[in-house]
N, C-alpha and C positions, 0 to 999 in steps of 0.2 A: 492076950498080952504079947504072948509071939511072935504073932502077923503086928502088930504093932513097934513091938522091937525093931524086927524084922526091916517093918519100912522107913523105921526110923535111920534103921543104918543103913539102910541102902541109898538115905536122903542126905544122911552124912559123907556116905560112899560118894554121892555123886557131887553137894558140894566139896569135898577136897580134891573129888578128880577135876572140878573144875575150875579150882583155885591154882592145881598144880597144875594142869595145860595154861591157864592163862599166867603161870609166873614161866615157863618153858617157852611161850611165845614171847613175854617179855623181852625174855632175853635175846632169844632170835633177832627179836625185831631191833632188838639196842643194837647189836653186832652188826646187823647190817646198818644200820645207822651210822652209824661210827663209818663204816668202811666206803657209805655214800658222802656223808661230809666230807672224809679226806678225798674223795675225790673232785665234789665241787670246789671244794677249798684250793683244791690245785689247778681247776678251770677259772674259777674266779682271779685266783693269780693270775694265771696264764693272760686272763681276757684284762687285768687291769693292765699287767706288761704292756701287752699289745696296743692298749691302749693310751699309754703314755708315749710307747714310740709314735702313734700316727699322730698323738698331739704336741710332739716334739720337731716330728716332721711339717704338722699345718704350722706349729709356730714360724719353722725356718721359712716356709715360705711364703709367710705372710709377711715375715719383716724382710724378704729381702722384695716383694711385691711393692711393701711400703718405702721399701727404699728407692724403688726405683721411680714407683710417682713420686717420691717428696724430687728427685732430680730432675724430672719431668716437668714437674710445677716450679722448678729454680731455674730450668731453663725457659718456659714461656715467661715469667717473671722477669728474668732477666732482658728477653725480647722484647716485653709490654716498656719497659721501663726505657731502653732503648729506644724506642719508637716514641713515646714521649718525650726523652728530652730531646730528639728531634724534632717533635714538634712543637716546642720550647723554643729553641730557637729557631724554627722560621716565626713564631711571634716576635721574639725578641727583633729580629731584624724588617720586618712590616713595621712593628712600635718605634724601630729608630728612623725607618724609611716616612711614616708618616710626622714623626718629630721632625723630624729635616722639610718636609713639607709643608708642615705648620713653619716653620719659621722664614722659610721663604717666601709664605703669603703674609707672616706679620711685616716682615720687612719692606713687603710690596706695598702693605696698606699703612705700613707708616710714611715711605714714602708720598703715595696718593695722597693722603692727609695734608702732607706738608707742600704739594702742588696743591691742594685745593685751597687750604691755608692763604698762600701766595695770591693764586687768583681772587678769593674773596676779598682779601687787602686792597689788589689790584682793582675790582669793583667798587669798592669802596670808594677809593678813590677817585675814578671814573666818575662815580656817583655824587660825591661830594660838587665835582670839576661841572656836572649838566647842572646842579642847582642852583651854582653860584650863574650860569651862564643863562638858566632861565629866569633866574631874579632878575640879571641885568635886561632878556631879550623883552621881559613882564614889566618893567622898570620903562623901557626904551618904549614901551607900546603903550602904557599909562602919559607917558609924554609928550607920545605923538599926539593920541587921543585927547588928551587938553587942546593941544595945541590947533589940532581941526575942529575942536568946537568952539573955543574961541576967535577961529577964523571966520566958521559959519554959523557961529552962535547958536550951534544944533545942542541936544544931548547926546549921548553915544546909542542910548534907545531910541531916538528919532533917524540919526544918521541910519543906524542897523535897518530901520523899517523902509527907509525910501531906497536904500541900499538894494533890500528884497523885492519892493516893489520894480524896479527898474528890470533887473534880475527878471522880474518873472514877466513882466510884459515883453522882453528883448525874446524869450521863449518860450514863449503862448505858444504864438503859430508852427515853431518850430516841432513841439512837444501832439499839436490838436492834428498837424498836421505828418507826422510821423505812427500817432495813434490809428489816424483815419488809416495810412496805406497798409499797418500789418493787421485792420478791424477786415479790410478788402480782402486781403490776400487771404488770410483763413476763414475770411468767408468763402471764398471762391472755390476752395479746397476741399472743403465742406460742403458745398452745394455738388462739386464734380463727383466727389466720394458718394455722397448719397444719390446722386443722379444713374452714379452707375450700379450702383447694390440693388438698388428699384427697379431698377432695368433688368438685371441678371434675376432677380426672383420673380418681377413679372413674367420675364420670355421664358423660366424655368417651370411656373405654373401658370396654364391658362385655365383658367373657371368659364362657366359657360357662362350664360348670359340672364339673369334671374329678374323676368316679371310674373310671378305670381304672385296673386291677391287671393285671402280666401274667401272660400266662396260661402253666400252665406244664406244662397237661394236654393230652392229645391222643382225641378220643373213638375207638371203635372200634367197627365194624361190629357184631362178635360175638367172642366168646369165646375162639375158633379162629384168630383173629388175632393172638392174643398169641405164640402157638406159632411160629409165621410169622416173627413181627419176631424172636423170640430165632434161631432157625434151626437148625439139623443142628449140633449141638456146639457151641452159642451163636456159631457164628460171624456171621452176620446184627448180631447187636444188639453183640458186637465192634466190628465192622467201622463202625457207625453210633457208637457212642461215642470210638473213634479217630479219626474224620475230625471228629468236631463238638465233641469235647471237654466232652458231655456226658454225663451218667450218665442212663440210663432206666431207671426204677422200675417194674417190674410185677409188682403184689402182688396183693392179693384185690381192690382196687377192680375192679368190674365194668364190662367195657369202657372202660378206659380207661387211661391210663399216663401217669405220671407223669415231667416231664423237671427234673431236679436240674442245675443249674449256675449259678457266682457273675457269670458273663459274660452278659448280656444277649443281647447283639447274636449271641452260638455258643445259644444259648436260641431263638431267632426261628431260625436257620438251621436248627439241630434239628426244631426245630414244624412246621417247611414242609417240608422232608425226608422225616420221618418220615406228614405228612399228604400227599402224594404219591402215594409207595409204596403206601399205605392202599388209597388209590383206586385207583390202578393194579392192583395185586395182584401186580407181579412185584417180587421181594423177594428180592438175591441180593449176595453183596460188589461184584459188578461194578454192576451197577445202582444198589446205594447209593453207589457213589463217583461217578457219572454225575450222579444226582439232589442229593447232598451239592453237589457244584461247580456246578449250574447255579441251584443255591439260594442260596450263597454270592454268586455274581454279580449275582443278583436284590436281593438284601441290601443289596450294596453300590452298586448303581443306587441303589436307594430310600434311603439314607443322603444319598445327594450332592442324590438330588430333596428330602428333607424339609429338608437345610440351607438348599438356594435360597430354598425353598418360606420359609424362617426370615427366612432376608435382604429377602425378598421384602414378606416383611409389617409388618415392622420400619423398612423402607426405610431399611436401615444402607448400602449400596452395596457397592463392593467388599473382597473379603477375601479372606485365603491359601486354596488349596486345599484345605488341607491343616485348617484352621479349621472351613471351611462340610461336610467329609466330618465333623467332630469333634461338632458340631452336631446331624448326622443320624444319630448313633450315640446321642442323647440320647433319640430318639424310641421308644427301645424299654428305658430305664430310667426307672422309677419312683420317686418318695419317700412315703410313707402314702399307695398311692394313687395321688397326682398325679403325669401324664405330666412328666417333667424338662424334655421341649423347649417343651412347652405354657407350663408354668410361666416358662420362659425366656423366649419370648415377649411373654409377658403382663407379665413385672418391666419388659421390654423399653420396653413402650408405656404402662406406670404411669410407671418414671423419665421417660421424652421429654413425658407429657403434663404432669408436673409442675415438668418444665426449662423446659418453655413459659408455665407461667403466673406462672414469679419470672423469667423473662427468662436461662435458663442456654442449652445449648448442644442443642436436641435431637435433634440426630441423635446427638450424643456418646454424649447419655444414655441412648438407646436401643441403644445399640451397646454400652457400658458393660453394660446390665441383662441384652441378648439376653447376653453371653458370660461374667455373672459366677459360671455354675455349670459353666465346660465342663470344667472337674476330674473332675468327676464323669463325663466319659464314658470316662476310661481310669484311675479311682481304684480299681479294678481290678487295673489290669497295671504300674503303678505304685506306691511308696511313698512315703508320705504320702498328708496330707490333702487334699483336691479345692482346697480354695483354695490351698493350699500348690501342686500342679500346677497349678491354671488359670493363679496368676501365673508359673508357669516358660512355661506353653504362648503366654500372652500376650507374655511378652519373649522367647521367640524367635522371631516369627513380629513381631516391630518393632509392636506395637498403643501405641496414643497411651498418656500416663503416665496421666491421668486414668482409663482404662479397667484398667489395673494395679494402679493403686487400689482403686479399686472391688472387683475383686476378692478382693482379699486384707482389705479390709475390712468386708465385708457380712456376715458373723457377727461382725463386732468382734476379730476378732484382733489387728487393728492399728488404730493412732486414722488417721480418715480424713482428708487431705489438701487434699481440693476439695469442691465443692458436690456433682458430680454422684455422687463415692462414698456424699453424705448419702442424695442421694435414692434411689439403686439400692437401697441398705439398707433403704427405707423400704418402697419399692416391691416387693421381696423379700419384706420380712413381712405387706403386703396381699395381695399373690397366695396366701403358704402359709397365711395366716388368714379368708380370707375365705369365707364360707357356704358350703357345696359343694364347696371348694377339695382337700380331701382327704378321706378315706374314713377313719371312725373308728364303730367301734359306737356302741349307745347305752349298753352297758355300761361300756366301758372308757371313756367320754367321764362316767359317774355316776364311776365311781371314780376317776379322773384329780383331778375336782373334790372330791370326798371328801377324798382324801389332803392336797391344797392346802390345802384348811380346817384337818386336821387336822395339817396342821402350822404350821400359823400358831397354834392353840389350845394346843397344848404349850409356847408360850413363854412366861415368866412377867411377869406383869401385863398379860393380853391378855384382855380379857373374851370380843370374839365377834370372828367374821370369817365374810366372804362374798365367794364365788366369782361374781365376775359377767363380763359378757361373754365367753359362752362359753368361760370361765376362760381369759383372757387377761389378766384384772385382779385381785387379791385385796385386798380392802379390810379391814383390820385396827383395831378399835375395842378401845383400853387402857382400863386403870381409871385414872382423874385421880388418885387417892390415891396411887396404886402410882409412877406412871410421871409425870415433869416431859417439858416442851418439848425438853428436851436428848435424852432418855433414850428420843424417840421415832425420833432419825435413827438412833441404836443397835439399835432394833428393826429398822427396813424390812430395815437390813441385815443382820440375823442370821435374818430370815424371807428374803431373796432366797437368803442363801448356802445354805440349808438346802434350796430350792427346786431349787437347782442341783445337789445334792447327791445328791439323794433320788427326783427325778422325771424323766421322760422326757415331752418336751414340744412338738410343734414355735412356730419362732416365739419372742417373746419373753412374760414375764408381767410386768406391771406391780404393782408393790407400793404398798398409800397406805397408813400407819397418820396413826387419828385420834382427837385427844386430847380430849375440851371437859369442861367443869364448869358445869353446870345448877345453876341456882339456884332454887328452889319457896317461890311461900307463897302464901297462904289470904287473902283480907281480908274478915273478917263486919263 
């Protein structure tokens, strides 16, 4: 119970020693308490102090900052406002300068008003003044016109009529005869003009001289060759006119054979084919279909070189493929004669040199002349006429209008459209007429001219006629008795149509009938 006492009170002992340190601390701690407050309490003052003077101080100079913008903004204020009403009144004095101008143009056009006023009055009256004076001059001419019909018992529509008749026979001749000398003069002008343009593009291009014919024969060794080409059961010469599409003729001409076909270009492949094998001497379906195909390729090489070879000389530039291969298929088709592509060429650099000397288009022209016969390279394996296909081949393959022209006008089918289809036309018929140009006997060239004459002599009131320029021209001399002025443009054209009718001709022929009345006499 002791040791229990004991620690009872030692537990007593230690809570009241620990009641009395923590009220000894208490107090400490109040005391200084107390003596930190009054200090902060003096800082705090201190710092509000301080604080109100620097807020005493930001206010002073924030109103006197504000004072000084608000004077700031009273004075650009006052400047704006200045400037304004100066620019107030320069309106005002424009408003009064253009007020002053308005009234000076009303004043003007009241003015004008009352001059035009005036004059319209003036017309007026003017006008009134010609009425009354063409009533009376209408008045005066109803009177006379009585008056001369009851002289001549005409009406004024009879009078009118013999009036005009008189009139116009007093200048017929004056009128037929003033017609005639300015129908001369520009003809005249017109014949010189084109005399010498023809002249400068012939002397500026000369073409050589083209007779070739193709050839349609093949020579032979001997005799014994003809056996060969036909073969074991004609299969050989089968086999050669299957692949080429033409017909070979071997009749009694000696050494030689003849190749029939309407194709030109299966014609040349034929030729070269069958002159191959010649040489060679092996001569068998297979070998002719070997030499047939590698001829064929060679063909059409040289088609596409002679087109270039066209474009080349022509210096037309570029053009379809399909053109320039059209081109070299020309080179192995004839007309009387003349090589087609030659011919082509040559219209080619006739129309360009004559587009050059009136100032036209010459490369046009010459591109125009080089393709206005390329009808003719597949008129053949098509229907219709060459110019009829040239112009389908020209528009579809997009060629300029003027060169589609051209085409389709260069025998005159159609009237021509531009200059350069004049001249390709022109230029077409100096190539097919000029000296050498085509191959014609001397026989069939007498009786060409023969027939021409005599048909112009079968026409009634035709005394003579002559073939000249290597009948290109037929000049036809009437009887004056028989035949008047009128009755000779009757003739030209019943001798052209009869021309066209009757003869085979290339080119065109020119008709003159000539009328005149001689007068003779004697003086002893």
């Amino acid at each position: 119970m002791d040791k229990v006492l004991a620690i009872i009170l030692i537990i007593l002992g230690v809570i009241l020693g620990a009641l009395l340190g923590a009220f000894i601390s208490y107090r400490f701690i109040s005391k200084r308490n107390e003596k930190i407050g009054a200090s902060a309490k003096a800082k705090a003052e201190e710092i509000i102090n301080n604080a109100n003077d620097e807020a005493e101080n930001i206010k002073k100079q924030k109103l006197q900052e504000a004072k000084e913008e608000i004077a700031s903004l009273k004075k650009d204020a006052e400047s704006d406002i200045r400037e304004r009403k100066s620019t107030v009144v320069e309106l005002e004095n424009k408003l009064n300068q253009r007020e002053e101008t308005l009234d000076r143009r009303s004043s003007n056009l009241d003015k004008r008003e009352e001059n035009l006023n005036s004059k319209e009055n003036k017309i007026d009256q003017q006008k009134a003044e010609l009425e009354q004076q063409n009533n009376k001059v209408e008045a005066i001419l109803r009177a006379q016109e009585k008056k001369l019909s009851e002289i001549a018992e005409l009406s004024p529509e009879e009078a009118k009529k013999i009036i005009m008749e008189q009139v116009r026979e007093s200048i017929k001749d004056e009128i037929a005869t003033y017609i005639k000398e300015e129908e001369e003069k520009a003809r005249d002008e017109v014949k010189s003009k084109a005399k010498n343009i023809l002249a400068l593009a012939m002397q500026k291009y000369a073409g050589e001289t083209a007779g070739e014919v193709t050839v349609t024969t093949v020579a032979l060794p001997d005799e014994g060759m003809k056996g060969r080409i036909i073969g074991r059961e004609g299969r050989n010469i089968r086999a050669l006119e299957s692949l080429t599409g033409v017909d070979l003729i071997i009749d009694d001409t000696p050494e030689a054979v003849v190749l029939s076909g309407f194709d030109p270009v299966r014609r040349e492949i034929a030729k070269r084919s069958l002159e191959i094998l010649v040489s060679d001497g092996r001569i068998h379906p297979a070998r002719i279909e070997e030499v047939v195909e590698r001829c064929r390729n060679d063909v059409e090489m040289i088609m596409r070189e002679k087109g270039e070879d066209a474009l080349f000389q022509c210096g037309v530039g570029k053009m379809h493929p399909d053109l320039v291969r059209l081109l070299g298929r020309l080179h192995f088709r004839t007309s009387y004669g003349q090589n087609v592509l030659k011919h082509s060429i040559e219209t080619g650099m006739l129309a360009g040199k004559m587009a050059a000397e009136i100032g036209e288009n010459e490369a046009l022209a010459r591109r125009a002349g080089l393709l206005h016969d390329i009808g003719k390279a597949v008129d053949h394996e098509i229907e219709g006429s060459h110019v009829q296909i040239g112009v389908e081949l020209a528009s579809k393959y997009h060629e300029p209008k003027e060169v589609i022209d051209a085409i389709a006008s260069h025998h005159e089918d159609v009237a021509p459209h531009s200059i350069i289809a004049v001249l390709v036309a022109a230029a077409d018929a100096l190539s097919s007429a000029r000296p050498g140009a085509r191959s014609d006997s001397l026989e069939n060239y007498t009786k060409r001219l023969e027939a021409l004459e005599n048909i112009s002599n079968n026409i009634k009131g035709v005394q003579s006629s002559f073939a000249i320029q290597a009948g290109r021209e037929i000049r036809v001399i009437v009887n004056p008795d028989q035949v008047d002025d009128l009755s000779t443009f009757a003739i030209a054209h019943q001798v052209k149509e009869e021309i066209e009718k009757n003869l085979q001709y290339p080119g065109t022929i020119k008709v003159t009938v000539i009328r005149e009345t001689r007068a003779t006499d004697t003086a002893k």
